[in-house]
Each structure stands twice: as C-alpha cells, then as structure tokens.
C-alpha positions as CSV (number, residue, x, y, z in Angstrom):
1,X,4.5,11.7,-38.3
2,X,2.2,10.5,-35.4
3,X,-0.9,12.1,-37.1
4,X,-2.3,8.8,-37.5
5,X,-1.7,8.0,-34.2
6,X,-4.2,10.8,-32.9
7,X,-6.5,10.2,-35.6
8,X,-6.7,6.5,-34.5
9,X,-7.1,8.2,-30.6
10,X,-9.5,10.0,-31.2
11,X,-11.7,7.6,-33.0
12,X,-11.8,4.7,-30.2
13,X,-12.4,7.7,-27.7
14,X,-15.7,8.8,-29.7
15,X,-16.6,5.1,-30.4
16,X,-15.9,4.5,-26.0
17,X,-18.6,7.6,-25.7
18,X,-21.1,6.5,-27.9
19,X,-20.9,3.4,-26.5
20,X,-21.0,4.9,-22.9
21,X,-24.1,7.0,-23.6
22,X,-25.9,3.9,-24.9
23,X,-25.3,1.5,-21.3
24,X,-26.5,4.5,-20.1
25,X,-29.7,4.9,-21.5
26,X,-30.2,1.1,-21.0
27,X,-29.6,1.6,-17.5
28,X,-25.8,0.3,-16.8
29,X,-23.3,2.9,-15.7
30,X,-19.7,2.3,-17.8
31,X,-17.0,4.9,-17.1
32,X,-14.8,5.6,-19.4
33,X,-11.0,4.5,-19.6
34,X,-8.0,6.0,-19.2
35,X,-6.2,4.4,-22.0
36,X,-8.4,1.0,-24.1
37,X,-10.9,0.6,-26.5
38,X,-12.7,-1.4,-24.0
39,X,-15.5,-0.5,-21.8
40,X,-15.8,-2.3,-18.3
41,X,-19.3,-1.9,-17.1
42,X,-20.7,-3.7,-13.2
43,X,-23.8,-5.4,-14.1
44,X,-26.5,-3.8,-12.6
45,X,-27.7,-6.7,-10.6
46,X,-24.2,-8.9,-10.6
47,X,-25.5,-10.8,-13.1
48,X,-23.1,-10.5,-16.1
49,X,-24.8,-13.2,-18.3
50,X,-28.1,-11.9,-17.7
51,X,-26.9,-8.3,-19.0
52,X,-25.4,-9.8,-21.9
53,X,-27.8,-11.4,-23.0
54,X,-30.4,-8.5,-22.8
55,X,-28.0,-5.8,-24.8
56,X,-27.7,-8.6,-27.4
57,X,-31.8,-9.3,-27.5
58,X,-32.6,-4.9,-27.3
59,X,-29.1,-3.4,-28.8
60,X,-28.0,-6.1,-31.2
61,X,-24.6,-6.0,-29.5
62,X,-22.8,-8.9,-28.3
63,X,-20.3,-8.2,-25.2
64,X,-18.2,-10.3,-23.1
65,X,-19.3,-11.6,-19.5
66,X,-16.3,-10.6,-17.7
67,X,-15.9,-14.1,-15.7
68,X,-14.1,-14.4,-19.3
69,X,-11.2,-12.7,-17.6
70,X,-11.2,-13.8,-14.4
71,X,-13.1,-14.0,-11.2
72,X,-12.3,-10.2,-10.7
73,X,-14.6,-9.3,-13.6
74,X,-17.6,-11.3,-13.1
75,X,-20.1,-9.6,-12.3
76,X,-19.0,-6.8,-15.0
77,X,-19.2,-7.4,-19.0
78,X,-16.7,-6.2,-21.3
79,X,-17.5,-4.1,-24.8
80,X,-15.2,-4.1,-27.4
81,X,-15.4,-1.0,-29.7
82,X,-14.0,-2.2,-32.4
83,X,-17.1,-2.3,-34.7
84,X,-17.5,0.7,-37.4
85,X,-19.4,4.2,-36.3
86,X,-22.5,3.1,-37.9
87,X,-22.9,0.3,-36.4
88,X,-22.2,0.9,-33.2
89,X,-24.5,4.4,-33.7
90,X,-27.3,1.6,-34.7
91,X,-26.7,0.0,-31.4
92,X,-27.0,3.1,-29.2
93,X,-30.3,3.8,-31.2
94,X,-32.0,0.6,-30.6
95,X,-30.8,1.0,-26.6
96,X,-32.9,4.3,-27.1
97,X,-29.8,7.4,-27.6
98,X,-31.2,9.6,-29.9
C-alpha cells in the first residue's frame, strides 16, 4: 500500500507552492522542482545573504544562503519546507499572499 506515499507527495508539493507564491509576492522568482521538498530561488540582486536576511526580518522564515552548498549556489538561497501548513501559511501572509 503506497497510499502514504502519495499522501506524503502531495503534501511537500502544496507546501513547495505555498512557498513559491510567497518568494513571489516578495519579489524572488522560485520554480518549482521536479522531485524535492526544497525550493532553489536566484537572489534577486546575487546577494544571497542579503535575501536571507530580509525574508527572515518580513516573513519570519529562515532559509539557507546557498554558498552553503557550494559555489554553484551562491547567489541562490535554499528553503526547506519542512515546517507544518500553518506555519508556513503564516509566512506567506506576512510576505503579503492573501
């Protein structure tokens, strides 16, 4: 019985969207994956610090420079999704979703 399995899917894919939809709103573009419950977004202006450190003073949300990873990823940031519905809902509120 994989029900789980889709249940689980389908979860982290509404938790990437929500997420998604609240970059958006505060300005950074952050496609969706193919398969992750991680969202890779470019830093508007390169700066990934600098990003971070404004969703974490207007969302509440606390993400990952991606310089974390490697050079590759440094100007992006990295969002985990691995908070409940709520609370990431809360975040895309205070970004301005909503």
């Amino acid at each position: 019985d994989d029900g789980h399995v889709d249940a689980q899917r389908a979860r982290y894919r509404g938790r990437l969207a929500t997420m998604a939809d609240a970059l958006g709103f505060a300005g950074v573009k952050a496609p969706l994956p193919a398969g992750a419950f991680y969202l890779w977004a470019p830093a508007p202006d390169g700066d990934a610090w600098a990003l971070a450190r404004r969703l974490a003073a207007d969302g509440g949300v606390l993400v990952s420079p991606g310089e974390f990873y490697g050079p590759a990823g440094a100007d992006h940031i990295r969002v985990a999704v691995v908070q409940p519905d709520d609370r990431l809902e809360l975040v895309a509120r205070r970004l301005g979703v909503g």
